[in-house]
C-alpha beads as a LAMMPS data file, in Angstrom:
LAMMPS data file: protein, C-alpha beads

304 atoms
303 bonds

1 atom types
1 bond types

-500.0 500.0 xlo xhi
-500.0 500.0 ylo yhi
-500.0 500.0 zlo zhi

Masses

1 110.0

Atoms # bond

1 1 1 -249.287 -336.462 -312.813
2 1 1 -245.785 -335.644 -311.293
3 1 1 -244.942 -333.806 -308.158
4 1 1 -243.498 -330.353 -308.292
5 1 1 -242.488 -329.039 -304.698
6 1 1 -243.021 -325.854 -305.320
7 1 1 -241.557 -324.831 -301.881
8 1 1 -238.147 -326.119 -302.934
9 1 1 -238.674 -323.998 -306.290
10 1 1 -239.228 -320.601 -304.278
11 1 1 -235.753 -322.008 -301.817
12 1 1 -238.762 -321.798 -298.776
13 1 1 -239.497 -323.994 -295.836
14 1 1 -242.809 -325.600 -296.380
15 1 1 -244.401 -323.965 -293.157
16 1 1 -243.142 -320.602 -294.573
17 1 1 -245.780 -317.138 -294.113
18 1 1 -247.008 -315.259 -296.389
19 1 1 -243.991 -312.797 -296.253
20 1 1 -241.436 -315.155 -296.794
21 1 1 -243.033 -316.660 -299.628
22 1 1 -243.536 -313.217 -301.551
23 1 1 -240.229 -312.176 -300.665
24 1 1 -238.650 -315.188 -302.330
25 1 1 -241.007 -314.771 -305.192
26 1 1 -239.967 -311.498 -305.610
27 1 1 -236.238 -311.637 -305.653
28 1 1 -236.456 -315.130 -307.753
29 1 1 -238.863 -313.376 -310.405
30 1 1 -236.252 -310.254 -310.928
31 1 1 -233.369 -313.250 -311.344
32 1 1 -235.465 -315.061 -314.037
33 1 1 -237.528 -312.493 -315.700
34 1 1 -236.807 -313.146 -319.556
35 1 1 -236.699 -308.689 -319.797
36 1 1 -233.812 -308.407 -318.045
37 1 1 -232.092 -311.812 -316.930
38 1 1 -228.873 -313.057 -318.115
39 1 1 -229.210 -316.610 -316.663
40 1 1 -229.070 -319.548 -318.667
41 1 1 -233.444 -320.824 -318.634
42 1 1 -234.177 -317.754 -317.222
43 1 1 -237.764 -318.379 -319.276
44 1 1 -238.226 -321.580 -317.525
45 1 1 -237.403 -320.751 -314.519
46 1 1 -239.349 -318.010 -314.832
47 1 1 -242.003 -319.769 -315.670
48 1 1 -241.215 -322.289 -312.369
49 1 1 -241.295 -319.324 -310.104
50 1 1 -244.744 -317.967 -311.115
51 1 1 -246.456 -321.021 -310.964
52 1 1 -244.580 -322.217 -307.729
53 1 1 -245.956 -318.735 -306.429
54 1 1 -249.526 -318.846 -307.767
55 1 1 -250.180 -321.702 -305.896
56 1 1 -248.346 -321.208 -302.729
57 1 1 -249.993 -317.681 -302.588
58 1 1 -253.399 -318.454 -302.362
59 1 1 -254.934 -320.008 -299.171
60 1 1 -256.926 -322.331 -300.613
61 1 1 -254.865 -323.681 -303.607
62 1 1 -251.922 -323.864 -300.769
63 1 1 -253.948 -325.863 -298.403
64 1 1 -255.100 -327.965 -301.382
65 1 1 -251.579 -328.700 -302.691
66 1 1 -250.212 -329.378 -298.789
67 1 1 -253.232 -331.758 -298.437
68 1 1 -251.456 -334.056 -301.703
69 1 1 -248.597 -334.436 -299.240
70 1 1 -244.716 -334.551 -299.793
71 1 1 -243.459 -336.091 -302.981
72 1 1 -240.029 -336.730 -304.302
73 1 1 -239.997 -333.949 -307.715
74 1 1 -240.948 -335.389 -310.817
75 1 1 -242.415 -338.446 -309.614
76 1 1 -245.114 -339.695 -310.607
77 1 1 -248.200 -339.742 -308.319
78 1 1 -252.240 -339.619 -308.274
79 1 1 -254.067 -337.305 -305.622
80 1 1 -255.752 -340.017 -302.834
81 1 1 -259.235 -340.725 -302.792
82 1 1 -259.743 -338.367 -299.581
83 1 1 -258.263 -335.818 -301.679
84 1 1 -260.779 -335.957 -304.159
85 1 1 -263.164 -335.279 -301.636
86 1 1 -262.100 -332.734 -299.827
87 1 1 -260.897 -330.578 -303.108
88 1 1 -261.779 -332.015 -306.180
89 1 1 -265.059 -330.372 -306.990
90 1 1 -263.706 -326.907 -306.596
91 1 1 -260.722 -327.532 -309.163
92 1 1 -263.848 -329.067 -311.846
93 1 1 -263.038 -332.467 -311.756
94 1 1 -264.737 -335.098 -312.518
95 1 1 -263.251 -338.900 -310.605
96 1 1 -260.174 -338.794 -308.428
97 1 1 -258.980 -341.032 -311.415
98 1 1 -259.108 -338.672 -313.553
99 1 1 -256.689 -336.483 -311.995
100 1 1 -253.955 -338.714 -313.103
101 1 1 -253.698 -337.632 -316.366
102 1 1 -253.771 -333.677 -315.436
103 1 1 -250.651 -331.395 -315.239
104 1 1 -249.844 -330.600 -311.501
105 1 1 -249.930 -326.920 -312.899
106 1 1 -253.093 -327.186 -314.456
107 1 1 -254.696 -328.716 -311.922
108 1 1 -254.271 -325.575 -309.662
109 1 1 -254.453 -323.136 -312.331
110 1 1 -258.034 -324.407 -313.132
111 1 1 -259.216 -323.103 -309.827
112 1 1 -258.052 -319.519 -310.486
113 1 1 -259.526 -319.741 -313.810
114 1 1 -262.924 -321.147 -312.263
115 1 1 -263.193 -318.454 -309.845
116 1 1 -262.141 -315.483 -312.804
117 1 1 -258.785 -314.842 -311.124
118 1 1 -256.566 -316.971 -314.036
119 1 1 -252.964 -315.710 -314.782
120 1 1 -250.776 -315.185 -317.949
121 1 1 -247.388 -316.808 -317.089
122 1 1 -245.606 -314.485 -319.591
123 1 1 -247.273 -311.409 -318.191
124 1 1 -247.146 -312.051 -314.233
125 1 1 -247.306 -308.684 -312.900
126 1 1 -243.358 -308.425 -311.023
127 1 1 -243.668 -305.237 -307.681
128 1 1 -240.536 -303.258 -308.118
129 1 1 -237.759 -303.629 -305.343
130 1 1 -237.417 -302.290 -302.094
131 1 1 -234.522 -300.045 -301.143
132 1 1 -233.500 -298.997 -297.686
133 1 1 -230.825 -296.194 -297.495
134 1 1 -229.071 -294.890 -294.339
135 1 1 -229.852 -290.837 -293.536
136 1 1 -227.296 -289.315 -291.342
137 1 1 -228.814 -286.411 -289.316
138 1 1 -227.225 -283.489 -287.040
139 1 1 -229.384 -283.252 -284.053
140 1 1 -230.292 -279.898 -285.272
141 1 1 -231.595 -281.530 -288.252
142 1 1 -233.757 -283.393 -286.602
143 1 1 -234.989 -280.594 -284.405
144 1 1 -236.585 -278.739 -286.882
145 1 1 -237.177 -281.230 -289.877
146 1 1 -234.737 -281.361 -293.229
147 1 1 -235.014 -282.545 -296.724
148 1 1 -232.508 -284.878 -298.580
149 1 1 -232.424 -285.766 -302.420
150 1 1 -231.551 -289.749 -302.949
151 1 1 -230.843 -291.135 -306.493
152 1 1 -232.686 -294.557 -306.755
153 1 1 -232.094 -296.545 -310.193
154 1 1 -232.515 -293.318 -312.860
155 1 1 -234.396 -291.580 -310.948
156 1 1 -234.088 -288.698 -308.130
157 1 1 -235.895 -288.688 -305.117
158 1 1 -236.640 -285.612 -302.900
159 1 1 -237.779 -286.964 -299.485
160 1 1 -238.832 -284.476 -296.506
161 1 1 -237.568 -286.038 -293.605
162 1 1 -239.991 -284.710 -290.536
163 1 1 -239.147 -282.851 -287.308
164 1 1 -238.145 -285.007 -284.926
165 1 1 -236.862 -287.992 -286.333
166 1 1 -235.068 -290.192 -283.688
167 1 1 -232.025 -292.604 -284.078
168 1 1 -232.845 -295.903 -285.142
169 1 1 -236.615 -294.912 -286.845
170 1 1 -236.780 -296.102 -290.269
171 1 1 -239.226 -293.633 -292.141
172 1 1 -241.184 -295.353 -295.530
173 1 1 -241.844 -293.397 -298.711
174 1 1 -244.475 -295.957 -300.846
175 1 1 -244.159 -296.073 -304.487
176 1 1 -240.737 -294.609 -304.062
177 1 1 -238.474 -297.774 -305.022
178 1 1 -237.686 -299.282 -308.129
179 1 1 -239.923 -299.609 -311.280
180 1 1 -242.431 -302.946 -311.018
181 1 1 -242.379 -304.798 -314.051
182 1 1 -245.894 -305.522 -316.270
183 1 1 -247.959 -303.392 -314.682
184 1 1 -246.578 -304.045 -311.290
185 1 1 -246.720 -301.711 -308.307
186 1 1 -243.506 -299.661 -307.727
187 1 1 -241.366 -300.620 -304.478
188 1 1 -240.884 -299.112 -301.520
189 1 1 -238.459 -296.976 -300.184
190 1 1 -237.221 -297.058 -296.657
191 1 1 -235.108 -294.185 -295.048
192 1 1 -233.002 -295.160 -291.772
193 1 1 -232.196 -293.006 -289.406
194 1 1 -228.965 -292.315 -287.909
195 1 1 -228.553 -289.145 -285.621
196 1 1 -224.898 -287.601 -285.550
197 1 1 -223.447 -287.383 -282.359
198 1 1 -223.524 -283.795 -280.749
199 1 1 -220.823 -282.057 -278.627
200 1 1 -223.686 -281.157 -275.985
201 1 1 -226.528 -283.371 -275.938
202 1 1 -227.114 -286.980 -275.907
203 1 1 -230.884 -288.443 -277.088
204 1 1 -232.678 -290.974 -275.927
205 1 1 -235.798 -291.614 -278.092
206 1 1 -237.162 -287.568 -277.795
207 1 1 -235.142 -286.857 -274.706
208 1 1 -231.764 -284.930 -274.202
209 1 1 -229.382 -285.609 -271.417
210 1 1 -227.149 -282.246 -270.916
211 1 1 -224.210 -281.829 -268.076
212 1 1 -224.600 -278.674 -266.529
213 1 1 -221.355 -277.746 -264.949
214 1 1 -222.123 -275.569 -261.712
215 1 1 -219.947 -273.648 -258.897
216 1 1 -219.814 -275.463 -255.331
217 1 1 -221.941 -271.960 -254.046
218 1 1 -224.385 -272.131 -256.841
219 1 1 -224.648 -275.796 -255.512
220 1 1 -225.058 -274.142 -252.008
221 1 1 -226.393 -271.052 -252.076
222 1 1 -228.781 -272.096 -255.579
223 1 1 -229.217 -270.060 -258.684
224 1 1 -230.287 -268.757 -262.341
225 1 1 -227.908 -270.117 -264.662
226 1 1 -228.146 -270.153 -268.503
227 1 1 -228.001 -273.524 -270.620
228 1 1 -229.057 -274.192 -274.046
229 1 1 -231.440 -276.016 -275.609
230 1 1 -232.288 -276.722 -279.244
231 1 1 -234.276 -274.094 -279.574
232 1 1 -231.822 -271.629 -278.069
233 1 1 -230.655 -270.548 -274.588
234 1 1 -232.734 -270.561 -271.650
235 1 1 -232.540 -269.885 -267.816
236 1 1 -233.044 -272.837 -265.529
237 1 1 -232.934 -272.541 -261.187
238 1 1 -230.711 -274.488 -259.438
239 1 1 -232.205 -274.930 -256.128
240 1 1 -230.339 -274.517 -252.989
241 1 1 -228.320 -277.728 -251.867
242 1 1 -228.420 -279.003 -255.130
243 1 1 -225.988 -282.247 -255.294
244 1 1 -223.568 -282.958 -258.247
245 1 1 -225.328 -285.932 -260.461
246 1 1 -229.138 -284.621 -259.596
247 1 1 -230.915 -284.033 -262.717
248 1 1 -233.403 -281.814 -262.922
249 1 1 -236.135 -281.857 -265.745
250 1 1 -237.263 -279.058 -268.567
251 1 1 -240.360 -280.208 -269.726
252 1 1 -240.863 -280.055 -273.624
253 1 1 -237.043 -279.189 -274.660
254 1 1 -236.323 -282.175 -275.935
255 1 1 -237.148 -282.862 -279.569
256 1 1 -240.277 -282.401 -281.149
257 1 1 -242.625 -285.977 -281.547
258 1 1 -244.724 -286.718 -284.617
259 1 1 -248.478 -285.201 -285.455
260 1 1 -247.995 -282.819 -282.798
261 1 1 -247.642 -284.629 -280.109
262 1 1 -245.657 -282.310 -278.063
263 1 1 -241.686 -282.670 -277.592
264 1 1 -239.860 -284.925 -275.139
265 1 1 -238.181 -283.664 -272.093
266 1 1 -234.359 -282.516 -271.476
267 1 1 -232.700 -283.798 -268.895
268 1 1 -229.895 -281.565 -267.060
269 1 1 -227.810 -283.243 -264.734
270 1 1 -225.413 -280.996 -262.365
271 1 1 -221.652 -281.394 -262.286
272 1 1 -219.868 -279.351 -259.403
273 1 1 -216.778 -278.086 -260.453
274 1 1 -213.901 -276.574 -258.698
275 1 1 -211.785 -274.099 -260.407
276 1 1 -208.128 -275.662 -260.611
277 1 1 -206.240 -272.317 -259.715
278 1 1 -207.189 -270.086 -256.507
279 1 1 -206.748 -267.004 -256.243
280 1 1 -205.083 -265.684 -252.764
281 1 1 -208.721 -264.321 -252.035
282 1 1 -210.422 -267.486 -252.956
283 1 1 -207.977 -269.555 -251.426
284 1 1 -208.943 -267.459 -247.999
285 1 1 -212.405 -268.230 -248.329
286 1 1 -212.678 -271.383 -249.036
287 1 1 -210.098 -272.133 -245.625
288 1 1 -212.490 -269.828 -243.482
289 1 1 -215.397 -271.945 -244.928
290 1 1 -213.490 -274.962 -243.927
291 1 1 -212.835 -274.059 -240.334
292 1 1 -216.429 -272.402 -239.933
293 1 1 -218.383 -275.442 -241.427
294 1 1 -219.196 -278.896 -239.552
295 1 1 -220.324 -280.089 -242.587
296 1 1 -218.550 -284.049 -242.874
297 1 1 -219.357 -285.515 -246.384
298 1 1 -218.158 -288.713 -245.441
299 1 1 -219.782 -288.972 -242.295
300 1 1 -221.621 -292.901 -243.262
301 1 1 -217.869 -294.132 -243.901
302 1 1 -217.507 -293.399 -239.542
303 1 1 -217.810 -297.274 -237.782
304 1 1 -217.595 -299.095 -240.484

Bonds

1 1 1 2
2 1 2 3
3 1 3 4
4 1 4 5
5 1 5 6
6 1 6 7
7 1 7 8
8 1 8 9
9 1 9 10
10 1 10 11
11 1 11 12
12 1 12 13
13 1 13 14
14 1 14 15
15 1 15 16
16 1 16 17
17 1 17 18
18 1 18 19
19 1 19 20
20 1 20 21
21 1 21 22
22 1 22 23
23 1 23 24
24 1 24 25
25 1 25 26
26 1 26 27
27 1 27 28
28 1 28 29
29 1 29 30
30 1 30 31
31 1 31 32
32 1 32 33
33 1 33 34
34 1 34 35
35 1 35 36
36 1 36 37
37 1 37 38
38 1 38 39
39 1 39 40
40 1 40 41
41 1 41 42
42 1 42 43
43 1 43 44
44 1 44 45
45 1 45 46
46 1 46 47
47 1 47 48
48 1 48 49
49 1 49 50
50 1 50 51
51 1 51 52
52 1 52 53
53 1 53 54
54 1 54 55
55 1 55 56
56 1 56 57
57 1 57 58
58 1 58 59
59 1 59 60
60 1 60 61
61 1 61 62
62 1 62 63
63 1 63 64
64 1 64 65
65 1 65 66
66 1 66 67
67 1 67 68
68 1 68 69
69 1 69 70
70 1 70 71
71 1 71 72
72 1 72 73
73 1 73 74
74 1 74 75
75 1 75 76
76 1 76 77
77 1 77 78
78 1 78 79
79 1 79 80
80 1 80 81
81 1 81 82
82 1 82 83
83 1 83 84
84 1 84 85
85 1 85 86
86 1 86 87
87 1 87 88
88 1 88 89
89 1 89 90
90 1 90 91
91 1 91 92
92 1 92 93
93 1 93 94
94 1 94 95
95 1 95 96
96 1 96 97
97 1 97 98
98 1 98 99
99 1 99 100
100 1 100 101
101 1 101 102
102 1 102 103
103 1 103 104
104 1 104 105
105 1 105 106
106 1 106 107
107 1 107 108
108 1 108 109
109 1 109 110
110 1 110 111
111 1 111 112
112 1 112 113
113 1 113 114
114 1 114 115
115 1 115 116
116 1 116 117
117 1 117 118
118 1 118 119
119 1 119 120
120 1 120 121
121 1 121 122
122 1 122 123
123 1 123 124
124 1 124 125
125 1 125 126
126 1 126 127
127 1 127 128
128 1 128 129
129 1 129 130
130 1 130 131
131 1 131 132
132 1 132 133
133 1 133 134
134 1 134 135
135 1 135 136
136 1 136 137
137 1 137 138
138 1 138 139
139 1 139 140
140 1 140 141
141 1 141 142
142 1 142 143
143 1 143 144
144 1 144 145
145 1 145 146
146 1 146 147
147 1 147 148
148 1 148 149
149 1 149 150
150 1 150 151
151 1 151 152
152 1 152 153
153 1 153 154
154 1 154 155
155 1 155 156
156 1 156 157
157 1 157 158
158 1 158 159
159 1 159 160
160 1 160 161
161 1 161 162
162 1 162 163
163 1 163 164
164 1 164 165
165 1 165 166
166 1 166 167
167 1 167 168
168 1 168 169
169 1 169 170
170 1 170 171
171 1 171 172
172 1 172 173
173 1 173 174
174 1 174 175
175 1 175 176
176 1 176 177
177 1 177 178
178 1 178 179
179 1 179 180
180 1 180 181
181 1 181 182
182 1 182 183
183 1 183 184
184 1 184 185
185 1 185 186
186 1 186 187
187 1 187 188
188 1 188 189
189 1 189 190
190 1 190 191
191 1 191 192
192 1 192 193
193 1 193 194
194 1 194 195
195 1 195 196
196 1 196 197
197 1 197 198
198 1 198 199
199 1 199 200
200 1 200 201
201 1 201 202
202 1 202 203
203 1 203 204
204 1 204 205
205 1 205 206
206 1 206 207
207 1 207 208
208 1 208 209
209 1 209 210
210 1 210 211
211 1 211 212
212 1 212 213
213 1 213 214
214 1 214 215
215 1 215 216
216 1 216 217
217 1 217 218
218 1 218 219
219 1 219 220
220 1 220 221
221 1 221 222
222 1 222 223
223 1 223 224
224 1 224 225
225 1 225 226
226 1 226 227
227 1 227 228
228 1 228 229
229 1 229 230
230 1 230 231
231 1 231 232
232 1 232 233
233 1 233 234
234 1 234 235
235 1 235 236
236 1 236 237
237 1 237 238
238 1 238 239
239 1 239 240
240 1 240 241
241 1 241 242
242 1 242 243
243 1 243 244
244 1 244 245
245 1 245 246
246 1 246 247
247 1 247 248
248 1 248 249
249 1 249 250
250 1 250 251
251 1 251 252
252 1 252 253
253 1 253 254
254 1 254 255
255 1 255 256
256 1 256 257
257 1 257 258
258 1 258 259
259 1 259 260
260 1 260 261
261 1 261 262
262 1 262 263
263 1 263 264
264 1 264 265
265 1 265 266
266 1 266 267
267 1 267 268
268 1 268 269
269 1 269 270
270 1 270 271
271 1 271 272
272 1 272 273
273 1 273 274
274 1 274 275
275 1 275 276
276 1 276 277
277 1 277 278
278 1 278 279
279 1 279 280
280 1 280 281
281 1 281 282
282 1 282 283
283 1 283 284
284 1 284 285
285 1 285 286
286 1 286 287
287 1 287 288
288 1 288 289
289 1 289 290
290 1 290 291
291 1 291 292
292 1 292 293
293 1 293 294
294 1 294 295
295 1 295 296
296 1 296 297
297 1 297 298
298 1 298 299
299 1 299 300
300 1 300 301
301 1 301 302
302 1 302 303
303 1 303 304
């Protein structure tokens, strides 16, 4: 018989997973198929493909086809005498000589065909194609869940896009992707995630970071200030002596995690700001503070 490498047929590396393998089927099969290609053999290639994939798909017809070893295509060769033993009986043969004068392809086909699981070359089922599409969300979006319409091929697709989506997820809709081909399954479509940046919050996974700007006495002296949140404004305590970079936590105001798992945190992290005009008054104060306090700030800097 002569040697086909059917890895070289599907462009794979012979220690390729099963992944790979249908992946190169798949996008080799649209190429070829005689429906829709343009390419010059497209039937025989076809044809090439299927087969190549038959084989390489199925554990035992792939271990059985490694086992005959690596052959330069289209030479001529006869299966060893080992061979024979190890996987002639299941492929209904009867000597290893007799092997010679059998089709590579029919050799493994026979197996399928043995075990009820044949094929029809011209009618190989083909899974439609994956699509992945990029979803821009405001963060506000993604708070409280949002829909988005997506045309794919001919048709439309409405896709509810959950609360609390985070940047980066990728979100799969089955059946959603393009049409499969002879009674193939439909593919898959997958919706990426990317969160629009907000004037107020940064996210990290379900967490918010938000600067809270505060006066050098509510930094002292501590206090109820009013920030918001997603889910509208709410009043937060500064304790006394509170330090400009401290964070302090709200638990559950940060967006919202899937099946009800809660929400993620926000993060508020003081800034103390100084006005940049006084007033006469202020300007008063804040020199009577001055020569009142003992307070040094950069007392560790002394001996050094």
């Amino acid at each position: 018989m002569k040697y086909k490498d059917y890895y070289k047929t599907l462009g794979v590396e012979r220690g390729a997973g099963e992944e790979v393998v249908k992946k190169a089927y798949r996008k080799l099969a649209k190429k070829y198929h005689p429906d829709v290609s343009k390419e010059p053999n497209a039937k025989e290639r076809f044809q090439e493909v299927a087969e190549a994939y038959e084989t390489l798909r199925d554990k035992e017809k792939r271990a059985a086809y490694d086992n005959l070893g690596s052959q330069t295509p289209g030479q001529d060769f006869r299966p060893s005498h080992d061979w024979y033993q190890r996987f002639g009986e299941r492929f209904g043969t009867g000597e290893a000589e007799d092997l010679g004068g059998i089709d590579l392809s029919d050799l493994f086909e026979s197996l399928g065909m043995r075990r009820g699981r044949g094929f029809q070359r011209k009618n190989v089922p083909i899974p439609g194609e994956d699509y992945a599409v990029t979803v821009r969300l405001t963060l506000e979006e993604a708070y409280r869940g949002t829909e988005r319409e997506f045309q794919i091929g001919p048709n439309n697709v409405r896709a509810r896009i959950p609360k609390g989506a985070t940047d980066g997820q990728q979100l799969k809709l089955r059946g959603k992707g393009g049409p499969g081909a002879n009674g193939g399954p439909p593919g898959d479509l997958y919706l990426n995630i990317a969160l629009e940046p907000h004037p107020l919050f940064k996210v990290s996974g379900h967490d918010l970071d938000l600067e809270v700007p505060i006066a050098p006495w509510e930094a002292a002296l501590g206090a109820q200030v009013e920030i918001p949140t997603l889910e509208g404004q709410v009043t937060m305590k500064v304790p006394p002596g509170s330090q400009s970079g401290q964070k302090l936590r709200l638990a559950g105001k940060g967006l919202p995690k899937p099946g009800g798992g809660g929400a993620g945190d926000l993060y508020a992290q003081l800034t103390i700001v100084v006005q940049p005009t006084l007033s006469d008054r202020e300007r008063k104060l804040y020199e009577e503070l001055r020569d009142a306090s003992r307070f040094d700030p950069r007392a560790r800097f002394k001996g050094r």
